[in-house]
C-alpha positions in Angstrom: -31.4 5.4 4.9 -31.9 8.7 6.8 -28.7 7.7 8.9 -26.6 6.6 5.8 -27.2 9.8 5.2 -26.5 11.8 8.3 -23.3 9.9 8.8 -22.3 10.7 5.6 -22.8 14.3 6.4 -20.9 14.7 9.6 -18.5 12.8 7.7 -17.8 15.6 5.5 -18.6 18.4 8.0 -15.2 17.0 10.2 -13.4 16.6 7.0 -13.7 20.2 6.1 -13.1 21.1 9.5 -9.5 19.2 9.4 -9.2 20.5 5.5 -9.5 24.0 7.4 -6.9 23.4 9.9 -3.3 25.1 9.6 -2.2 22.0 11.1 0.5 19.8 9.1 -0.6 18.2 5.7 0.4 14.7 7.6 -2.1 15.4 10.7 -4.8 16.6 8.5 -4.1 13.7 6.1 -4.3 10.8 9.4 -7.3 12.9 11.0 -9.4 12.7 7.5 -8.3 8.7 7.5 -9.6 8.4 10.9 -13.3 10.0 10.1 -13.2 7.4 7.1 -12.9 4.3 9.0 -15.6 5.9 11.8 -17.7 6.4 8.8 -17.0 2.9 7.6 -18.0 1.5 11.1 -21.0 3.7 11.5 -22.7 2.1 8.1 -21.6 -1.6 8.9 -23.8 -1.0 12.5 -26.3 0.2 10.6 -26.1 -2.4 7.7 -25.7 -5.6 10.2 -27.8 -4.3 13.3 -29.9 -1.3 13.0 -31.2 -2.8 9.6 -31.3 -6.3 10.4 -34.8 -7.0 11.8 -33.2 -10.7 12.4 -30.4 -9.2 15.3 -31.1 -9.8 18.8 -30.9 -6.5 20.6 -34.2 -4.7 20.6 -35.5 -2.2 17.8 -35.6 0.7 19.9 -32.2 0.1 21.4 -30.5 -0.4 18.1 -31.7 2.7 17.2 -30.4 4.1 20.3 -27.0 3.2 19.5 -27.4 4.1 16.0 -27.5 7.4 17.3 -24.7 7.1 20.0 -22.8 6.4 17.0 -23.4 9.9 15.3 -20.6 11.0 17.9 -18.0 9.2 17.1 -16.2 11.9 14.4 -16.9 14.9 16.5 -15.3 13.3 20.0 -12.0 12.5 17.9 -12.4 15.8 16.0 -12.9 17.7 19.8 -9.6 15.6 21.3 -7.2 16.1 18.9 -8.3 20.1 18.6 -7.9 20.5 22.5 -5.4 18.1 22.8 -3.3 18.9 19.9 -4.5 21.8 17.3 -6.7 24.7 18.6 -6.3 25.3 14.8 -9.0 22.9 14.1 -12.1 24.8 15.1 -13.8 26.5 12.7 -12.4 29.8 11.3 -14.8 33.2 13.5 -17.3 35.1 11.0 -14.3 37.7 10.7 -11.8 34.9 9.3 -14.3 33.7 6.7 -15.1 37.1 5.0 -11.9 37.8 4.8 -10.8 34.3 2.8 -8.6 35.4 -0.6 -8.9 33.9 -3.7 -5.6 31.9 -3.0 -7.0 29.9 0.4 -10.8 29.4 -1.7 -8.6 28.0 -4.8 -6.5 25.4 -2.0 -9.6 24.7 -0.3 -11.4 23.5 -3.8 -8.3 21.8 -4.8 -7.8 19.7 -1.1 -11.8 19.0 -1.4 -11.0 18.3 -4.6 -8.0 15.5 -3.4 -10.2 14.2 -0.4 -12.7 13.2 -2.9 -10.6 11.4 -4.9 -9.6 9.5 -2.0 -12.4 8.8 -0.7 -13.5 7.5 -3.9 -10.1 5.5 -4.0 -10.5 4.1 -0.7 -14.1 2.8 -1.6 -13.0 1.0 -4.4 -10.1 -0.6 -2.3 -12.2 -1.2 0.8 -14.7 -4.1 -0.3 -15.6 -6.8 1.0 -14.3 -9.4 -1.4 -10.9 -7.4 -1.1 -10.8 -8.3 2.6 -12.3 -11.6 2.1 -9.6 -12.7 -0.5 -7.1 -11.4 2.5 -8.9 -12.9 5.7 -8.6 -16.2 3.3 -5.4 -16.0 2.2 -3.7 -15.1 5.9 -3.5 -18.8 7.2 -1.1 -19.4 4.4 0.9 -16.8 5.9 3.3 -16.8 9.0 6.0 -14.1 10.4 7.7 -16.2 12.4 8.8 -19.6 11.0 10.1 -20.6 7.1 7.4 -21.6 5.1 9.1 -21.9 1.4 12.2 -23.5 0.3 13.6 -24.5 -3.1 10.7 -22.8 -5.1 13.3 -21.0 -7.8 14.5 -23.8 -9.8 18.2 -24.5 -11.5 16.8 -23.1 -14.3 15.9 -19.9 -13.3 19.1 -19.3 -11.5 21.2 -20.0 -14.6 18.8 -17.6 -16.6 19.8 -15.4 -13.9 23.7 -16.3 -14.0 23.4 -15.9 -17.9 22.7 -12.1 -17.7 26.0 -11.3 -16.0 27.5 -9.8 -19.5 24.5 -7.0 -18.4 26.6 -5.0 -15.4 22.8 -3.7 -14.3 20.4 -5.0 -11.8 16.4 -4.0 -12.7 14.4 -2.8 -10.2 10.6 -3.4 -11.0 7.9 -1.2 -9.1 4.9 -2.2 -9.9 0.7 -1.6 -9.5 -0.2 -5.3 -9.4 -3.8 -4.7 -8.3 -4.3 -7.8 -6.0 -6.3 -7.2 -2.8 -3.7 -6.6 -0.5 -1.9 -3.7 -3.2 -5.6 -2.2 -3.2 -5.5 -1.9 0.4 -2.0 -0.9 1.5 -2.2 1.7 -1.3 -5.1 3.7 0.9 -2.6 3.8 3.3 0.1 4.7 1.6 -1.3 6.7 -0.8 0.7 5.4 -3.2 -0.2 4.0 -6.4 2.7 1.6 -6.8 3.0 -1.2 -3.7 5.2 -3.7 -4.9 8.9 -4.0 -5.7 11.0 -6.9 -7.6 14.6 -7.3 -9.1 15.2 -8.9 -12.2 18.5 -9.5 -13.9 18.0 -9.0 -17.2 16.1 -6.5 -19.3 13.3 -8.3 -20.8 12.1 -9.3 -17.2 12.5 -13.0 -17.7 14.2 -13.3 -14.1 12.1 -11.0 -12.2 12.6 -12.2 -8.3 10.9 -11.0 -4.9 8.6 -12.1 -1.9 5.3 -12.4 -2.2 2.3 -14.8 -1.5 3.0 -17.1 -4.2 -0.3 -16.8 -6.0 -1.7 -19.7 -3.8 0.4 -22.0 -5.5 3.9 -21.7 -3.7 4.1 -20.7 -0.3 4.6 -17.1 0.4 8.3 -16.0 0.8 11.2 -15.7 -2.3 9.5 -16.6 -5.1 9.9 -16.1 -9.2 7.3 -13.9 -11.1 6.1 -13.9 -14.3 5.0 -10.6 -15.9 1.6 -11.9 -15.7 1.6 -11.4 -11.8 1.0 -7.7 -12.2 -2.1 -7.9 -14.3 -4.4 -8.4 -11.7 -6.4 -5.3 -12.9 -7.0 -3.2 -15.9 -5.0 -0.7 -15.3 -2.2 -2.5 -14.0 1.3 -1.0 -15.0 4.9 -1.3 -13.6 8.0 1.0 -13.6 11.6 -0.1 -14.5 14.9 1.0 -13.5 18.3 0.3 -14.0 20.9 0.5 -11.5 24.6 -0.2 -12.8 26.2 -2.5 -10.6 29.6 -4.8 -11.6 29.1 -8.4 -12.6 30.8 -9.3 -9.4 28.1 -7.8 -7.3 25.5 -9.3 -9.4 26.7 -12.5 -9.2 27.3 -12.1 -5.5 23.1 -11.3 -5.4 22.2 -14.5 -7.4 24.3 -16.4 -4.9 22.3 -14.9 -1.8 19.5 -15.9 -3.1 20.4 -19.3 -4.0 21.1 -19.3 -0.1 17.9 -18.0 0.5 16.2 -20.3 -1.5 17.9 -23.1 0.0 17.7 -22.1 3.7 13.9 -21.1 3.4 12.1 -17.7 3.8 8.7 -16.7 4.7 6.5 -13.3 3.8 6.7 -10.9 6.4 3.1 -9.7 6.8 3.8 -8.1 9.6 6.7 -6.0 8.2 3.4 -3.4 7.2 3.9 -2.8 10.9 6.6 -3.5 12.6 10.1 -2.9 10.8 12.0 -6.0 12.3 11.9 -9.7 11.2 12.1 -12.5 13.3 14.1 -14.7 11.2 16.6 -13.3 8.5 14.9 -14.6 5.6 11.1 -13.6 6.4 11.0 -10.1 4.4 8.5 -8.5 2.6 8.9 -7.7 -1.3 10.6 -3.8 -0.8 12.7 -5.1 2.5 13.8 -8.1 -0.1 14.6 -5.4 -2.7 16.7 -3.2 -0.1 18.7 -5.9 1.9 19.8 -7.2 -2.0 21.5 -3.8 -3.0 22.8 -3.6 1.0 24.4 -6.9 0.8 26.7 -5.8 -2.2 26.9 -2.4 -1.3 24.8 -0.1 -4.1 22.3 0.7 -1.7 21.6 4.2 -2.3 19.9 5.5 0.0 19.8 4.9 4.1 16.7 2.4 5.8 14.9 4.4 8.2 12.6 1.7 8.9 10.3 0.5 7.4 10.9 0.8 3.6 8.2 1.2 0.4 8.6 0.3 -3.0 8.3 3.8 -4.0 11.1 5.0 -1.6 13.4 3.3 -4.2 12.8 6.4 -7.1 11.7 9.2 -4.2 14.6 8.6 -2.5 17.4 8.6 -5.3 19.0 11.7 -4.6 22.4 11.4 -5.9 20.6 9.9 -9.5 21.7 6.4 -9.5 18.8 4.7 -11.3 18.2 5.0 -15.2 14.4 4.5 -16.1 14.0 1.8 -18.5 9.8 1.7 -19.4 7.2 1.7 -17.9 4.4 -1.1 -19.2 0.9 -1.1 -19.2 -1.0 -3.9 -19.3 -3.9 -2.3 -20.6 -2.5 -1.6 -24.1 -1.5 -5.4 -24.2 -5.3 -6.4 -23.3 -6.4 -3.8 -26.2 -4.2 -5.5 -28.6 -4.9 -8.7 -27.3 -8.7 -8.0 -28.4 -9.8 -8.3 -24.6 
């Protein structure tokens, strides 16, 4: 496993280097992501071809290119310095005897953070994560309706019989499913998925998904069981006062929608624009509801996340509500 091991160590010899940099939070942030997927890639060619007596290509050439491969983190670490940020080079013999307790303490604490990520990203990058997703994507298309008529009469007059309640929920959630694991490296955010519901007790909770492989993905109804796809799966809650007029007028949009057809947008991750009105992903669903009656609160840059909803409530329009964790139901429940 000796190059397991070297890789591993360049790995963290670039890392520091970007840590080191006085280059923006985001570029170090992006850089430090790039050296993890190189360092991904480097131990997959090792695991499928250097170590695989059974692959065609010749011992001594797979070795070759094993150690080709060692190169990898330093050319992108040598570009973007030259290119971009001279900052990145290593700090002179002079710089780093004269480092103050205040730039050791932020060093500690951003090793500190890039551990934790990288820990966070190898719990989110495995391989039955991206198998459940490679699985699930011919399910999925961006371009024509796939789902129609999946909210029944019943759940729209559950919906219609919360009017007396002037308030629309907004539900952020950690659900935990494969594709939440895997955005949320990207992100770095824990919460990935956003819902409305129209009553309190989350009874009518509404947005687009993939349908659990049992309705096809697009505008779809979920249960409070949809977010317990792991132990430490938890949701947010917030109220946002709106009149019963304008909550009406949201149950009647999505009657249309349910009626017309929608589809998930998968590629909504990215690119910003949908080919078809009704194809949306869950926070674009979220976003165009509150547009369409006019309590958006905040302005669409793009491409919108579930947490831009509370980070980007300036003026104070949502109340929280709870937040539920589905942990101290499984406790109770004796699981």
């Amino acid at each position: 496993m000796l190059f397991v091991l070297v890789y591993f160590s360049l790995f963290l010899f670039v890392c520091f280097r970007a840590l080191q940099a006085t280059a923006r939070k985001r570029t170090r942030f992006f850089l430090i992501i790039a050296y993890l997927i190189v360092l991904i890639l480097q131990i997959i060619f090792y695991a499928r071809v250097v170590a695989d007596y059974s692959f065609w290509l010749e011992h001594p050439f797979r070795k070759f290119f094993a150690v080709a491969i060692l190169l990898l983190p330093m050319i992108i670490s040598r570009y973007v310095a030259v290119g971009k940020y001279t900052e990145l080079y290593l700090p002179t013999i002079q710089d780093a005897v004269t480092i103050s307790f205040s730039q050791a303490f932020e060093f500690a604490s951003n090793l500190s953070q890039a551990i934790a990520m990288i820990k966070k990203t190898g719990d989110s990058l495995t391989p039955k994560n991206f198998k459940e997703i490679i699985d699930d994507l011919p399910r999925h298309n961006s371009f024509h309706y796939l789902s129609s008529g999946n909210l029944t009469e019943e759940y729209l007059k559950a919906a219609e019989a919360s009017l007396s309640d002037p308030s629309l929920y907004i539900v952020i959630s950690d659900t935990g499913s494969p594709a939440s694991e895997i955005i949320s490296v990207f992100s770095q955010k824990q919460f990935n998925h956003a819902s409305l519901s129209f009553d309190a007790n989350l009874q009518t909770i509404v947005s687009y998904n993939g349908g659990k492989r049992v309705y096809p993905p697009g505008l779809n109804q979920e249960m409070l069981e949809f977010f317990n796809s792991k132990p430490d799966a938890s949701i947010l809650v917030y109220r946002l006062p709106v009149t019963a007029e304008q909550k009406q007028a949201v149950i009647d949009k999505i009657r249309q929608i349910n009626l017309e057809g929608s589809a998930y947008n998968l590629l909504g991750l990215l690119i910003s624009k949908s080919y078809k009105p009704n194809i949306m992903y869950c926070s674009q669903f979220v976003y165009s509801m509150l547009s369409y009656i006019g309590a958006a609160y905040f302005y669409d840059t793009g491409t919108i996340k579930p947490t831009d909803f509370i980070e980007k409530d300036y003026y104070r329009k949502l109340e929280f509500v709870k937040e539920l964790r589905f942990s101290v139901f499984n406790e109770s429940d004796g699981c």
